[in-house]
N, C-alpha and C positions, 0 to 999 in steps of 0.2 A: 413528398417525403423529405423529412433532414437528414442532410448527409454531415458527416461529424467533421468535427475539425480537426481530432487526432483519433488515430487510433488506438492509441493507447489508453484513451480512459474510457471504452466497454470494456479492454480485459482489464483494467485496475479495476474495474467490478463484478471480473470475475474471480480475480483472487480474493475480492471482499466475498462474494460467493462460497468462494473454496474453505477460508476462512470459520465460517459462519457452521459448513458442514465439517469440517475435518475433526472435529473433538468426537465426534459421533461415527465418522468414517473411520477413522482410523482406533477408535477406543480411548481416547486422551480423557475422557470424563474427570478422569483423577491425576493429579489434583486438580480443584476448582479454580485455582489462580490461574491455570495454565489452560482449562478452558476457555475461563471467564473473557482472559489475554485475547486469544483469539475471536473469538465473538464480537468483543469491543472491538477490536481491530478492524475484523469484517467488517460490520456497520458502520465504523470510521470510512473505510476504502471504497465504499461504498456510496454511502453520502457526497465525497468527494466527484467519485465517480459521474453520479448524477449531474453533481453541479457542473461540471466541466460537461456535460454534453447537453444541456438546458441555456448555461447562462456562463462562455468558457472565460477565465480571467486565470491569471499567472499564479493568485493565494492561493488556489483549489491546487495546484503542483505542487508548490510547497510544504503546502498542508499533506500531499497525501507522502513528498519525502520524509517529512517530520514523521508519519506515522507509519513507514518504513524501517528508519531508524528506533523510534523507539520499540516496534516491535521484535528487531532485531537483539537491542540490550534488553529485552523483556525477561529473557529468564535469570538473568542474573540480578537484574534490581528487583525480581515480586518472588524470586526464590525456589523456582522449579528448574534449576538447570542442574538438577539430578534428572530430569525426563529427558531421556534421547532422542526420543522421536519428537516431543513438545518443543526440545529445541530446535532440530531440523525444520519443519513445519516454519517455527518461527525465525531462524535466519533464509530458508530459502525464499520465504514467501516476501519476507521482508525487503532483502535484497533486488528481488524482481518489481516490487513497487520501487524502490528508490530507483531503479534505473529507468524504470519506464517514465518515471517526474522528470529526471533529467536529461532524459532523452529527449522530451516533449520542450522542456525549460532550453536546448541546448539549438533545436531546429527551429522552433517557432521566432519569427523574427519580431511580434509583439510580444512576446512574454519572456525572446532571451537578448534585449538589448544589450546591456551590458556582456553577455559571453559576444555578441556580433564587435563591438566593439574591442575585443580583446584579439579575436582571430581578424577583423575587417582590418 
């Protein structure tokens, strides 16, 4: 059996999970941005997820803060931050992947040379 290297990237796939279901858990269907948002997101965090527990390298962390953050500013750049709950959704979920990248980016000592050398 593999044992992972972090923890944190099975649940960054499961908020790509959570993701994926929440337009449909919670009734977000409308608008379709704000689904769409989400889903892509999922399958982004997801994808990531995978790769980091197959084949783990520091870009899959990056990648999955970058798509942290931009799911975060998601509803004000595609135009649904009149949804309240679309937004929550999308900054908490968001937020929890960006910490969990940095968290991983921050203790790993191949993937966080540069923070080791800032604190070391």
């Amino acid at each position: 059996m593999k044992t992972w290297k972090h923890w944190q990237d099975p649940v960054m796939g499961l908020l790509g999970v959570w993701l994926i279901i929440a337009p449909w858990a919670l009734g977000l269907t409308q608008p379709r941005m704000a689904m769409a948002t989400l889903v892509v997101a999922g399958v982004l965090l997801i994808a990531a997820s995978v790769g980091e527990l197959v084949l783990p390298a520091a870009w899959e962390e990056w990648f999955g803060a970058a798509v942290g953050i931009l799911l975060m500013a998601s509803p004000w750049i595609l135009g649904f931050a009149g949804v309240q709950l679309a937004v929550q959704v999308a900054l908490c979920t968001g937020l929890a992947a960006l910490v969990l990248t940095l968290w991983v980016l921050a203790i790993d000592k191949d993937y966080g040379a540069w923070w080791n050398r800032l604190v070391g």
